[in-house]
PyMOL commands that place a pseudoatom at each C-alpha (Angstrom):
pseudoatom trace, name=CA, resn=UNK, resi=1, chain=A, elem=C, hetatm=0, pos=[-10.582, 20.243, -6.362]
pseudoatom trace, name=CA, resn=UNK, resi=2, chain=A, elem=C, hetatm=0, pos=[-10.930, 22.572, -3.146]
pseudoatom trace, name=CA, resn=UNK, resi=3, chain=A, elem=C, hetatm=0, pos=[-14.274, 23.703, -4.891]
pseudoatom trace, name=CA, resn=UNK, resi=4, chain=A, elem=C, hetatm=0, pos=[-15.327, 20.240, -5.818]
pseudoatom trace, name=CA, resn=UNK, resi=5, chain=A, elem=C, hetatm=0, pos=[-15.290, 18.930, -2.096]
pseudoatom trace, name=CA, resn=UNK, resi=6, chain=A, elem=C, hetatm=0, pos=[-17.043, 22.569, -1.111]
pseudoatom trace, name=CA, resn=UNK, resi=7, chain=A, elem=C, hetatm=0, pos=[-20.046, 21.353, -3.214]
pseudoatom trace, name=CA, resn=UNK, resi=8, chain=A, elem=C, hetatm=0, pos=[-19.990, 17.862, -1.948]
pseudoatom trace, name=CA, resn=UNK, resi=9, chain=A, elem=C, hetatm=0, pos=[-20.194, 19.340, 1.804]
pseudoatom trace, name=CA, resn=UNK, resi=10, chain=A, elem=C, hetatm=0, pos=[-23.041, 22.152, 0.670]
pseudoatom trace, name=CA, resn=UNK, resi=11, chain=A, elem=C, hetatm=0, pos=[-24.839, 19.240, -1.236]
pseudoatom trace, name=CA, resn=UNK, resi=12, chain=A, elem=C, hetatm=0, pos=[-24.723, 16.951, 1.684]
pseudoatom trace, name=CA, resn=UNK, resi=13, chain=A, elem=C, hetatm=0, pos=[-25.922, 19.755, 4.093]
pseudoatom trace, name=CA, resn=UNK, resi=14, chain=A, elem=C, hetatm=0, pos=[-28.690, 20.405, 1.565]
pseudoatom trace, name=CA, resn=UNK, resi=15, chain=A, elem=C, hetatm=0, pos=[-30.238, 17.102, 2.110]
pseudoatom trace, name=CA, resn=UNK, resi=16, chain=A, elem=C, hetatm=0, pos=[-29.729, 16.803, 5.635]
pseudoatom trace, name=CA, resn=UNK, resi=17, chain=A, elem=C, hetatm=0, pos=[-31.167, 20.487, 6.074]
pseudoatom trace, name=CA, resn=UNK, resi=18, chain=A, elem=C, hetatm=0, pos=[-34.840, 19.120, 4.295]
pseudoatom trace, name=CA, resn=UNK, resi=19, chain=A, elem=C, hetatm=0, pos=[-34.377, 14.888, 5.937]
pseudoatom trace, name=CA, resn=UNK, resi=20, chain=A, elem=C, hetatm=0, pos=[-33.545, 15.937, 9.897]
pseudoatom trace, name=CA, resn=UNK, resi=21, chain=A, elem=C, hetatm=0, pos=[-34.553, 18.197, 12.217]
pseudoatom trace, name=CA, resn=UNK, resi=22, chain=A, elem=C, hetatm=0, pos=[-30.944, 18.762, 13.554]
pseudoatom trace, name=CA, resn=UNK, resi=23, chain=A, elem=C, hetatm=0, pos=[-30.156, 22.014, 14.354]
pseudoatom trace, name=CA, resn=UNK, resi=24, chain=A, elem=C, hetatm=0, pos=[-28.270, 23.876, 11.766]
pseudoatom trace, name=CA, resn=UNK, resi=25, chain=A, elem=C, hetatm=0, pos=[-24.644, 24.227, 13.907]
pseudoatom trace, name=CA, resn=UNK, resi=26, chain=A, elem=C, hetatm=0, pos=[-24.823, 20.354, 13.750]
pseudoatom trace, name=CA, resn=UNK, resi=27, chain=A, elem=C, hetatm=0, pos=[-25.429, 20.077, 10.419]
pseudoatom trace, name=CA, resn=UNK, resi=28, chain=A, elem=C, hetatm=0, pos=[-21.973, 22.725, 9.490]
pseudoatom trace, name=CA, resn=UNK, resi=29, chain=A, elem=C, hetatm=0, pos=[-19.873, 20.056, 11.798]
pseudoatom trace, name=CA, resn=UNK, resi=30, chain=A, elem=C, hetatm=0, pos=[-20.988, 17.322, 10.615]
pseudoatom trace, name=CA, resn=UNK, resi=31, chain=A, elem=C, hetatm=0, pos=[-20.362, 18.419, 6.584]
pseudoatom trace, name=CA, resn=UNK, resi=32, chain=A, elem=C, hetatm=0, pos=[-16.427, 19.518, 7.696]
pseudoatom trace, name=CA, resn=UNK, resi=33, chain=A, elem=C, hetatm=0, pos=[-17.999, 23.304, 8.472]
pseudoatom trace, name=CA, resn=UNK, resi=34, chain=A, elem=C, hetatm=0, pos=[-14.840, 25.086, 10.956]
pseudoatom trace, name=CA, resn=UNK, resi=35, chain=A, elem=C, hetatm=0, pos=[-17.944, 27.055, 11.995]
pseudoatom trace, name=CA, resn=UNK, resi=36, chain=A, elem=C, hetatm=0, pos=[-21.342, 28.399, 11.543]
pseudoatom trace, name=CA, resn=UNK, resi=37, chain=A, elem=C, hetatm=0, pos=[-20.030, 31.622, 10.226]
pseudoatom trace, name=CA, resn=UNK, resi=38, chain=A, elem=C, hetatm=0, pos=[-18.024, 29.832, 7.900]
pseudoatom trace, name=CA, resn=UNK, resi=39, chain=A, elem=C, hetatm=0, pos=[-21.281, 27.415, 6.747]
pseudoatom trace, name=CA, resn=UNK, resi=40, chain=A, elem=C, hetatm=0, pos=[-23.328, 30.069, 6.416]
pseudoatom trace, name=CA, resn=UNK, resi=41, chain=A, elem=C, hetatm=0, pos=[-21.035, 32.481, 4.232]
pseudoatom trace, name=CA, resn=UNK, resi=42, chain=A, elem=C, hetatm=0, pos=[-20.414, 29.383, 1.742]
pseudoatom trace, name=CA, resn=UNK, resi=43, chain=A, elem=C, hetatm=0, pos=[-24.011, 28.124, 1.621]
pseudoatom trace, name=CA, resn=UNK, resi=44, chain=A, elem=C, hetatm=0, pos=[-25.528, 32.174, 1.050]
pseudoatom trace, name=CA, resn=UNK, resi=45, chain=A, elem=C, hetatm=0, pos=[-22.626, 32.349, -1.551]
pseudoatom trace, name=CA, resn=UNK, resi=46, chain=A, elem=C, hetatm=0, pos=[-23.890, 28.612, -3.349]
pseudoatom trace, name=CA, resn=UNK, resi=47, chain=A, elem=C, hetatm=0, pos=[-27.662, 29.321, -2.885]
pseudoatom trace, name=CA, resn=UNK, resi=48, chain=A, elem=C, hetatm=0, pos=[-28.159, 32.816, -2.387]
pseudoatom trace, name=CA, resn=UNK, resi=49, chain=A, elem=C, hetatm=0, pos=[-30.227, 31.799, 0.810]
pseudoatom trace, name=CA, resn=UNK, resi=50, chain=A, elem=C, hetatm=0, pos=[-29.337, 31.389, 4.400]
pseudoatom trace, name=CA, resn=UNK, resi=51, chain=A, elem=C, hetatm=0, pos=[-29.340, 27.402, 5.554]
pseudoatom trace, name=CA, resn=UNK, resi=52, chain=A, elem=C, hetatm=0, pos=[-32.494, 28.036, 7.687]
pseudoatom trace, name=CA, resn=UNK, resi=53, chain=A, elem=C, hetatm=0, pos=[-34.533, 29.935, 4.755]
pseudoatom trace, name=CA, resn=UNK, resi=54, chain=A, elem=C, hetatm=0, pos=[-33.432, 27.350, 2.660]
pseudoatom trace, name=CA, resn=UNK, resi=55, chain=A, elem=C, hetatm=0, pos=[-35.284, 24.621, 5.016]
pseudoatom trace, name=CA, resn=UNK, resi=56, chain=A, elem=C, hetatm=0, pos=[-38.103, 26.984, 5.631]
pseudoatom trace, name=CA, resn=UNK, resi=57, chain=A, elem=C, hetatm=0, pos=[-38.853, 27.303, 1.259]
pseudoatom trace, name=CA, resn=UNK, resi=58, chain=A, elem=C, hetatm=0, pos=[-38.185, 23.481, 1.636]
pseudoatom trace, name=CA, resn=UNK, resi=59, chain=A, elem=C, hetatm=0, pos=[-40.984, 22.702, 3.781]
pseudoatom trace, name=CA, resn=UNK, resi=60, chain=A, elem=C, hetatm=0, pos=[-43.448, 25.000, 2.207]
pseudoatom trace, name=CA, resn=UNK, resi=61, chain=A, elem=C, hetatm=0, pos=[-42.748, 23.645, -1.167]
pseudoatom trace, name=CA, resn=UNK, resi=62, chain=A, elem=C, hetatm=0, pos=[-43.335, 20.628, 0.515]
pseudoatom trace, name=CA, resn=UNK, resi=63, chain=A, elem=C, hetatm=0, pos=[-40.591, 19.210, -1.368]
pseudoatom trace, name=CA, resn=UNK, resi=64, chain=A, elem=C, hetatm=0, pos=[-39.951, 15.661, -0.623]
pseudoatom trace, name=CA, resn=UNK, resi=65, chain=A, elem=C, hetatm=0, pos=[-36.154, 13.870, -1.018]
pseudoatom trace, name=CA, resn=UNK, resi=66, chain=A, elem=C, hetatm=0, pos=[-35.185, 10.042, -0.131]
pseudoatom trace, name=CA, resn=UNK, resi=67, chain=A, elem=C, hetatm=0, pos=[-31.570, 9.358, 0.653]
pseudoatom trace, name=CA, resn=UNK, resi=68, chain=A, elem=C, hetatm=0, pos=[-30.385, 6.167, -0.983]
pseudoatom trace, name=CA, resn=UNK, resi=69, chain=A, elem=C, hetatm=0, pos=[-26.569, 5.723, 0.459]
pseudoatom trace, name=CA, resn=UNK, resi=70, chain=A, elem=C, hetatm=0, pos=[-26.276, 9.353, 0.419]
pseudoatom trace, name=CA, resn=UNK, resi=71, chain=A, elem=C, hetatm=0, pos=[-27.842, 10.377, -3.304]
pseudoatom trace, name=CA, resn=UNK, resi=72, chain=A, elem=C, hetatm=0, pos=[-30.620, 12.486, -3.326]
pseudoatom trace, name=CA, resn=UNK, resi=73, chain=A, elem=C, hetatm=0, pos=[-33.416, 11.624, -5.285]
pseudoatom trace, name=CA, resn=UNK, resi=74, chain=A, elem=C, hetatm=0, pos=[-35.799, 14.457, -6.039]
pseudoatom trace, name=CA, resn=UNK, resi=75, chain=A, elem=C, hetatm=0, pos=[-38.635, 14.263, -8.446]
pseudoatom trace, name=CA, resn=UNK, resi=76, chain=A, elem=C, hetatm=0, pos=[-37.909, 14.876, -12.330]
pseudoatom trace, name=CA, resn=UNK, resi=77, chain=A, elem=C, hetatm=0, pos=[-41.496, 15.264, -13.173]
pseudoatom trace, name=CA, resn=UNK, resi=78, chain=A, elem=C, hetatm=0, pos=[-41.176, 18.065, -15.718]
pseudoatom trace, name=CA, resn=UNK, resi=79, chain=A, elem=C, hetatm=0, pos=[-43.990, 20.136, -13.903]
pseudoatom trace, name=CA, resn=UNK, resi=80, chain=A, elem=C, hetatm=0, pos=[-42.052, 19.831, -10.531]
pseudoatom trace, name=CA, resn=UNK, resi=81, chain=A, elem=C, hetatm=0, pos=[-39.529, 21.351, -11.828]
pseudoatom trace, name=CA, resn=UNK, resi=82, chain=A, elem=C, hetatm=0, pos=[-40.906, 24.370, -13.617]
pseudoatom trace, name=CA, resn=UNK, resi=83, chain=A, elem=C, hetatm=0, pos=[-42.844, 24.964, -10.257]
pseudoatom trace, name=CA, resn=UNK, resi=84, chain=A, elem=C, hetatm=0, pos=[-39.541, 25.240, -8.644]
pseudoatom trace, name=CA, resn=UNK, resi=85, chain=A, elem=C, hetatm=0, pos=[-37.958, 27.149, -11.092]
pseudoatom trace, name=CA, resn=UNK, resi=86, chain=A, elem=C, hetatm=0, pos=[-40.873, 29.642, -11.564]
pseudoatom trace, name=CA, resn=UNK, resi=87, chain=A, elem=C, hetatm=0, pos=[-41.046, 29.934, -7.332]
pseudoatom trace, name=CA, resn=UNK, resi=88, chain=A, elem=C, hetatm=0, pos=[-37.195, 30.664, -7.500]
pseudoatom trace, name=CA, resn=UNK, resi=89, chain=A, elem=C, hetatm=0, pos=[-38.072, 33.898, -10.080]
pseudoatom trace, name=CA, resn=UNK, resi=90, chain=A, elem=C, hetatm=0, pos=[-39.623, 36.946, -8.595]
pseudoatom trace, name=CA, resn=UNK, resi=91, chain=A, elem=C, hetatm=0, pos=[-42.511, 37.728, -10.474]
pseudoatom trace, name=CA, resn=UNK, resi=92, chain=A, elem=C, hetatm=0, pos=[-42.507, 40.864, -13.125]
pseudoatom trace, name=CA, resn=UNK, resi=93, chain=A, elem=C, hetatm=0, pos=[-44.330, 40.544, -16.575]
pseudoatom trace, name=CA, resn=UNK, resi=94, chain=A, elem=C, hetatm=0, pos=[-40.942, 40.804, -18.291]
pseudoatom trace, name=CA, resn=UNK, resi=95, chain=A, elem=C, hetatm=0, pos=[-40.145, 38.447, -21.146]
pseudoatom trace, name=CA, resn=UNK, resi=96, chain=A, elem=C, hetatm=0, pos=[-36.040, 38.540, -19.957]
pseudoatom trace, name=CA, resn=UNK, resi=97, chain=A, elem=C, hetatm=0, pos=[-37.128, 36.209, -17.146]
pseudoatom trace, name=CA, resn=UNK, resi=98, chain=A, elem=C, hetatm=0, pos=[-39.900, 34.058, -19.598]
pseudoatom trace, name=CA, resn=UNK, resi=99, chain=A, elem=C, hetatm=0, pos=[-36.726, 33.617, -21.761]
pseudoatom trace, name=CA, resn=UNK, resi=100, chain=A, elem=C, hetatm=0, pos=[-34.116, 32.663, -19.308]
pseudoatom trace, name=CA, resn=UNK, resi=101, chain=A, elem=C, hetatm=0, pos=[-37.368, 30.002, -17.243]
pseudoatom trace, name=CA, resn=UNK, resi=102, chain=A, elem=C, hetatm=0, pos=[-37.818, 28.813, -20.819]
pseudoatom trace, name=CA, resn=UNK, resi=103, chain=A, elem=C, hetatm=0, pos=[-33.606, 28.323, -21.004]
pseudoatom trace, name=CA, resn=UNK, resi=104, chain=A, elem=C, hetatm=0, pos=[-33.496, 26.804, -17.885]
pseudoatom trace, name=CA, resn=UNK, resi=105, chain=A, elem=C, hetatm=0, pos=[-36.474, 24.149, -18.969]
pseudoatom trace, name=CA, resn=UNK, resi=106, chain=A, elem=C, hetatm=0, pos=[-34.706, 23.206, -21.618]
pseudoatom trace, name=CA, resn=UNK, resi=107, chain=A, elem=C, hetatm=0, pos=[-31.741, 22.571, -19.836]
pseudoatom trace, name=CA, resn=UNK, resi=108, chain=A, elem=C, hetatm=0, pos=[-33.547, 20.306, -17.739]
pseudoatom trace, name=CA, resn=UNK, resi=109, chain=A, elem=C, hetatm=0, pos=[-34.961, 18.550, -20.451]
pseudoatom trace, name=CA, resn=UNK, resi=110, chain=A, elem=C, hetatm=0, pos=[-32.085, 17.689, -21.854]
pseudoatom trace, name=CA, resn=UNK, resi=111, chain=A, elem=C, hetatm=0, pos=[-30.306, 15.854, -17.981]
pseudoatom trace, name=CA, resn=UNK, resi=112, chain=A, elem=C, hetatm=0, pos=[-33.661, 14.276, -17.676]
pseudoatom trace, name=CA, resn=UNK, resi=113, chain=A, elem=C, hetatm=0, pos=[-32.987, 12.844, -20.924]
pseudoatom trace, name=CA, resn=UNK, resi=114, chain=A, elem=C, hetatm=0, pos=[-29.600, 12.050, -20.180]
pseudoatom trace, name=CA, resn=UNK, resi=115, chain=A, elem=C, hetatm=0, pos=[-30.649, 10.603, -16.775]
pseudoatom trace, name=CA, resn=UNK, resi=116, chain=A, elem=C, hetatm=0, pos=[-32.675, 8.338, -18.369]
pseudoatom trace, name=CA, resn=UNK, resi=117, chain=A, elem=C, hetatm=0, pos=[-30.696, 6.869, -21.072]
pseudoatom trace, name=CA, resn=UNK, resi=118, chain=A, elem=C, hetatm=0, pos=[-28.255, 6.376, -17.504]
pseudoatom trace, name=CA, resn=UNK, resi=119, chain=A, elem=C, hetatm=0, pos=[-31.401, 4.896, -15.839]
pseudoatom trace, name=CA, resn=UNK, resi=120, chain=A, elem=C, hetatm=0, pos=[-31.918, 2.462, -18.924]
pseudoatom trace, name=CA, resn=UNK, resi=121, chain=A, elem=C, hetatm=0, pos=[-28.520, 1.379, -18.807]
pseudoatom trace, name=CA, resn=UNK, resi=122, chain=A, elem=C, hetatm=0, pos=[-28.621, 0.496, -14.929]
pseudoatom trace, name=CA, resn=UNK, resi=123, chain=A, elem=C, hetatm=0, pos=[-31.982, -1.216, -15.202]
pseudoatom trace, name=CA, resn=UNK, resi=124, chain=A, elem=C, hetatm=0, pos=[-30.284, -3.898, -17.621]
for i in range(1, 124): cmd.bond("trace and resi %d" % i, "trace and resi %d" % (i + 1))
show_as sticks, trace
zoom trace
């Protein structure tokens, strides 16, 4: 449960981190951080990235969210995603990493299909 409520806190200081400009300090006290110290050692454990790095790649991916009573909603365009992925990999012609990108995409193809059967359901 204790790790449940960790991601909710990370998750909402995700989406605050790439929607405001508040300072990052503000952002760990305002998701039920004790401290920066403590913020920063969860999110680098989460997202092996520092809060501020993580707003930096944000920006440059020019990745775009809109809050709708607190749920993110991120593109699921199957090439945004791959894009993402593939930045997230470091690059070396080694077919290990094609295999696990090509893992991942699947993965993702099968919540985006999930998502929209959900989708479907909500629209009536």
């Amino acid at each position: 449960f204790l790790e449940y409520l960790l991601r909710l806190r990370l998750r909402e200081a995700t989406v605050r981190l790439v929607n405001s400009e508040d300072g990052v300090a503000h952002i760990a006290s305002s998701c039920g951080f004790a401290d920066i110290k403590a913020f920063n050692v969860a999110f680098k454990k989460h997202f092996h990235t520092t809060p501020s790095e993580y707003r930096k790649q944000a920006k440059e991916l020019g990745r775009k969210t809109k809050l709708h009573d607190w749920k993110e909603i991120i593109s699921t365009q199957e090439e945004d995603i791959i894009e993402v992925l593939q930045s997230c990999l470091p690059y070396e012609h080694d077919t290990r990493h094609k295999l696990e990108l090509e893992e991942a995409n699947q993965k993702l193809q099968d919540v985006r299909a999930q998502l929209e059967v959900v989708v479907r359901k909500l629209q009536g």
